[in-house]
N, C-alpha and C positions, 0 to 999 in steps of 0.2 A: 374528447374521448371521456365516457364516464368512468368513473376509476372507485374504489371502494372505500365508505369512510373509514376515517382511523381507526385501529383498532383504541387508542387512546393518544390523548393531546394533551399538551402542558405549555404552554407559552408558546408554541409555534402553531403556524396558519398554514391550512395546504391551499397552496396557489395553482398548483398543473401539475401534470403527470404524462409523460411521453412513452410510447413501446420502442422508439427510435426507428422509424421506417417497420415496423414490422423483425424488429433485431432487440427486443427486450433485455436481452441478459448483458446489465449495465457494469461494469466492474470501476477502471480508475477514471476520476472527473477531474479536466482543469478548466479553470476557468480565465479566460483571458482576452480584453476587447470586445467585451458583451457576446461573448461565445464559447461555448464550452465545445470538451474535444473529449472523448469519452472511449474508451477499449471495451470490446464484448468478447467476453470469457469463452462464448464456447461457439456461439457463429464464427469469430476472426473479427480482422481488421480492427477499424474505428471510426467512430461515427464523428464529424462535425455539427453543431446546432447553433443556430441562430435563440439566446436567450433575451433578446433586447426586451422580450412580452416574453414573461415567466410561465404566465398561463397557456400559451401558443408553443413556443420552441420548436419551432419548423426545422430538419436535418437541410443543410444543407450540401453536405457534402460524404461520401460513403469512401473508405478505402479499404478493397480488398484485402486479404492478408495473403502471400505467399502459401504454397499447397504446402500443407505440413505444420501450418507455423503460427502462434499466439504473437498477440500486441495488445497485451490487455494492458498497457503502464506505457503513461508518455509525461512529457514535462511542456511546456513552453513558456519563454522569457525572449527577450528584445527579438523580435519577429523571428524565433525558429522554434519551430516542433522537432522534439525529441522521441520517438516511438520504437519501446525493445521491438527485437524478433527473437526470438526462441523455441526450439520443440512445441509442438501442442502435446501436453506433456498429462492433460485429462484423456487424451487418445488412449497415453499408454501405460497409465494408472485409473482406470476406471471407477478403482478402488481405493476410497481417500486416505485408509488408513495406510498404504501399501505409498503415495506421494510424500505422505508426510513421518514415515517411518525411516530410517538410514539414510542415507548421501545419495542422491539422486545420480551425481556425477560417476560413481562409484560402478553403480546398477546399468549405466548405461553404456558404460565406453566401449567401443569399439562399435556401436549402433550405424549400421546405414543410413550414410546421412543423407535426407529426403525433404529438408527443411530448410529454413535460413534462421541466421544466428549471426545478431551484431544489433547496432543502431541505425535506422534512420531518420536523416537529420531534410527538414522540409523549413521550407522557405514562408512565412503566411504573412507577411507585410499585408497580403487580400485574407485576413482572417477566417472565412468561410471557401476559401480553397486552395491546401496546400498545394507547394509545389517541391518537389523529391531535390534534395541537392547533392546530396553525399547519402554514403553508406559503412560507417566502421565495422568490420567484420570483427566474428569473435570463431576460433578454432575450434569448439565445443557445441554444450547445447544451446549457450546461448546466453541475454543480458534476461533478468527478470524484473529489474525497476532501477528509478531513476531519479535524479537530483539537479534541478539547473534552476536559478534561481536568473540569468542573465551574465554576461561577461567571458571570460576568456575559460568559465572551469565548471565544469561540469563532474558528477560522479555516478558509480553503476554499481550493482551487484551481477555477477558475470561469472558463469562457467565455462572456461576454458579446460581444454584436454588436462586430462594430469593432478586434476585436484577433483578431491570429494562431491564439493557441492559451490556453491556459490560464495564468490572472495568478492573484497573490496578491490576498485580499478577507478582511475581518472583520466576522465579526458579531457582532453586539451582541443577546444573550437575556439585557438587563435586564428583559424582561417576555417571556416566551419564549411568550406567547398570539399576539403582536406584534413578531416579531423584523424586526431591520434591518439591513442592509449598511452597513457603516463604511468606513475607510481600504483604499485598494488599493495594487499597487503592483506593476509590471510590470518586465522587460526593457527598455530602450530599442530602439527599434524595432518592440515590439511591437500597439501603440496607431497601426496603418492610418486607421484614423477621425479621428485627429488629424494626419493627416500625416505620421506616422512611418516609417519605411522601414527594414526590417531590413539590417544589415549582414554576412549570417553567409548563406550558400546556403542557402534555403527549399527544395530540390531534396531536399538529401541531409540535413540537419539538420533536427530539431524540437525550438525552442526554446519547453518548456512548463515550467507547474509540475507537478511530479506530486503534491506536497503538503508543507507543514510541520510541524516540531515547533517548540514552542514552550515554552521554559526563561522562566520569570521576564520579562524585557523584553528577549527576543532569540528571531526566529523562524529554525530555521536549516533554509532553504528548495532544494529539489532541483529545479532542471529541466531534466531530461532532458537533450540534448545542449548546454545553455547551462550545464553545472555546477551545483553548489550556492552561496548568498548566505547572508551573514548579515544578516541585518534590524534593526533600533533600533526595538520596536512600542513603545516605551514612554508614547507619543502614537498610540493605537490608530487613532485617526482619519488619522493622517498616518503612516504607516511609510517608514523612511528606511535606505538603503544602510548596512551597514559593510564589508562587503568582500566580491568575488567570488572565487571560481576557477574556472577550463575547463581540462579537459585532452582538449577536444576541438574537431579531432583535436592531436596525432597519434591519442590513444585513439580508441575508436569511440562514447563516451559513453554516456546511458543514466541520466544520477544521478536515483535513484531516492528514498533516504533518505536525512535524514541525523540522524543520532542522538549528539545532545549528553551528557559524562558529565562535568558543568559541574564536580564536588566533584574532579576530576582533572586538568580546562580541557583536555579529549578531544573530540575528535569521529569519531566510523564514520560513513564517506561506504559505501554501496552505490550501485557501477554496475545496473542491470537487462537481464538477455539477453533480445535482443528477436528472436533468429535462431537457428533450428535448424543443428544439427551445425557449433557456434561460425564461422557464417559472418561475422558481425563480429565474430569472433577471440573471444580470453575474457578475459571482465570482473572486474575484481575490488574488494573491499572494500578503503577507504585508510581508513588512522589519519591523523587531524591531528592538531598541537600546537596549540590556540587560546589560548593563554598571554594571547598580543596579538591578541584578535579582530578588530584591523582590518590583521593578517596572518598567517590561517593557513597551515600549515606540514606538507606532508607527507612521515609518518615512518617509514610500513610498510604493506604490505599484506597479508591474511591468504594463508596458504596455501589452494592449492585443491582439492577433493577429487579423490585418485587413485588408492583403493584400486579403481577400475574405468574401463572406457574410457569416462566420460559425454561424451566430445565425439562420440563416435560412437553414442553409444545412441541417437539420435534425440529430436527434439522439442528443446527451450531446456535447454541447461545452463549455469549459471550462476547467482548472486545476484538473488534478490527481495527479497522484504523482510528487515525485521530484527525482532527483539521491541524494543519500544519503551518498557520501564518506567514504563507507566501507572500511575499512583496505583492502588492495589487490585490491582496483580499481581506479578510478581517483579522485581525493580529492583537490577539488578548494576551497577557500574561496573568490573568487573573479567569478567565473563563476560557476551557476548555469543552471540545468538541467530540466526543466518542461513538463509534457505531457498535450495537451488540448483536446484530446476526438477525436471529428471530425475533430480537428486542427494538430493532428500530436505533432510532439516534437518541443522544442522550447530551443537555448540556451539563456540568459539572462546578462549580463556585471553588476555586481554592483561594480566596483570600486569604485564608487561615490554611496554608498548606500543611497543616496537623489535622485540619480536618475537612474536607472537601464536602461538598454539599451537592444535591441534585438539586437542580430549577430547573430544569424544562423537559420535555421528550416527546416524540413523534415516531409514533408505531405504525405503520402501515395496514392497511388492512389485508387480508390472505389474498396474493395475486389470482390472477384471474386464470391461469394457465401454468401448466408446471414447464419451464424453458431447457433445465438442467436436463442432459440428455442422459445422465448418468441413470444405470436401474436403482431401482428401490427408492428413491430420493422421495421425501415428504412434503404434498404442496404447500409448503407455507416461505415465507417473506425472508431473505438471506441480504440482509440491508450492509451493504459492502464500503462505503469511501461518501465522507461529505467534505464537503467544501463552501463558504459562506463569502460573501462579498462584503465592503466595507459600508454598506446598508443593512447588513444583518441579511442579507440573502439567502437562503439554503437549497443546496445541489445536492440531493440524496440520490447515489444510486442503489441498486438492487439485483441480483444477477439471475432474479427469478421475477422481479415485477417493471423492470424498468429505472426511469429516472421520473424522479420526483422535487418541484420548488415549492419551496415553505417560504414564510417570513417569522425571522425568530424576532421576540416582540421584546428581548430582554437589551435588545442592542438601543 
């Protein structure tokens, strides 16, 4: 398939580019036994691919999504796929600033439920096609992402009846035929059902979880306009506070990641732009010092890309995700993975975590089709989730052009 040159390159090589069967709008990538397993934003389901030839990546495998329901975010570790289900929740915010403004859970309860909400947990021992094993349900709209890294614990961000927007929960796949919700553990104020009452403008802020990583017995947790916590899961049943931060406002917030580099006592926090042509200004990646995890300490933040006008190209410029050094992929403590929307991917140097440096980036060129069913949306490149193998591999997805393999040349 011919696909469009970069719009600019910096140490990475474009090797292939896939539409995914004709389902282009790529959102979360895992990679796992030479095949990645990938969620589409606004078709459903998710797509399996065969990556063994980067340049090829044939689908092997398609799975519907339930009438009603998103699976853009899954995980897999020791042969199980993990896949949220939740509201298709761009149905019923069309309008982005209307998703990402107040408690979603709030806004919607008592909604006809027409969807499914919970996880399913698939068997892929045959890694290019799952098989469905279990289903943990959730009372609400539903899980929105997810953490498994392999073994008996697993964790989610999850809306359940009765709270705001989306809380911290674990689960437990000591018997993954039969899996269970364990320990949760909220904002204050988040828990309406029990009486709680937010203290922060429901109006203009959405205090959510977007999701956790999880180091050993500390989950270190991003939500959205309430900042990132670090957690004490080490009584998985009971998870307990060690320290917040907000810097919102004054910032316009957005904490999206946050990504532990525990052999260095680091943390990268990513804000997420949630507004075209940086109308909540522009957001940026923070170094912490977590020396003393029950006061972290910020120390820098990355530069941002400006070899071009991205606040004016149109559509979200800014920080999404990060690469997140899963077990079985590439795992730096010293080189860092970030995507910026309209910007493409970017690689980042903190040797000197006072001062982080760019070396590399890979801008896509303007897709070839606008995917986003949303009106008004601008055709251009909305580069969503990479992920790298321990060859320097790169999995770039896009939720308007596809998936994309690079070969980062700094590995």
């Amino acid at each position: 398939m011919a696909v469009a040159e970069p719009a600019y390159a910096k140490g990475f090589t474009l090797l292939g580019h896939s539409e995914r069967g004709g389902r282009p709008d790529a959102m979360r990538a895992q990679y796992y036994r030479d095949h990645l397993y990938v969620g589409h934003v606004f078709s459903g389901g998710f797509s399996v691919l065969d990556v063994r030839d980067p340049r090829a990546m044939p689908v092997r495998h398609f799975e519907p999504p339930p009438p009603g329901t998103r699976n853009i975010h899954l995980r897999a570790a020791d042969d199980l796929l993990l896949v949220i289900h939740a509201k298709d929740l761009w149905e019923e915010f069309r309008d982005e600033s209307q998703y990402y403004g107040g408690p979603i859970g709030s806004r919607l309860a008592g909604a006809e439920r027409n969807w499914s909400a919970g996880v399913a947990v698939y068997d892929i021992a045959d890694p290019a096609n799952p098989r469905r094993i279990s289903f943990l349900p959730v009372d609400g709209i539903g899980v929105h992402r997810l953490w498994y890294t392999g073994g008996r614990w697993a964790c989610a961000s999850v809306l359940p009846e009765g709270y705001t927007d989306n809380v911290f929960a674990v689960i437990d796949l000591a018997d993954p035929v039969r899996p269970r919700w364990a320990g949760r553990w909220h904002l204050p104020g988040m828990h309406t059902a029990d009486g709680e009452v937010p203290d922060w403008d429901t109006v203009r802020w959405r205090y959510a979880l977007h999701h956790a990583i999880i180091d050993g017995d500390t989950a270190y947790a991003s939500w959205r306009d309430g900042g990132p916590t670090l957690l004490d899961v080490s009584d998985r049943e009971a998870p307990r506070l060690i320290a917040r931060r907000n810097w919102s406002p004054p910032f316009d917030g957005g904490t999206h990641t946050a990504l532990p580099l525990p052999g260095r006592e680091l943390l990268v926090v990513a804000d997420e732009a949630v507004a075209d042509r940086l109308a909540h200004g522009l957001k940026n990646v923070w170094v912490f010092d977590i020396r003393e995890p029950s006061n972290p300490v910020s120390i820098a933040t990355f530069p941002h890309p400006d070899e071009a006008d991205y606040g004016n190209k149109g559509g979200h410029f800014g920080p999404h995700n990060l690469h997140e050094n899963r077990p079985g992929t590439f795992a730096s403590e010293y080189l860092v993975f970030a995507t910026y929307q309209n910007a493409g991917v970017w690689a980042v140097d903190i040797t000197d975590p006072y001062r982080p440096v760019e070396v590399g980036a890979f801008v896509p060129g303007a897709p070839a089709r606008l995917v986003d069913p949303r009106p008004g949306r601008p055709p251009v490149i909305q580069t969503a989730d990479v992920t790298l193998t321990d060859t320097g591999l790169v999995f770039l997805t896009d939720y308007n052009a596809g998936l994309y393999s690079l070969q980062y040349q700094g590995i």
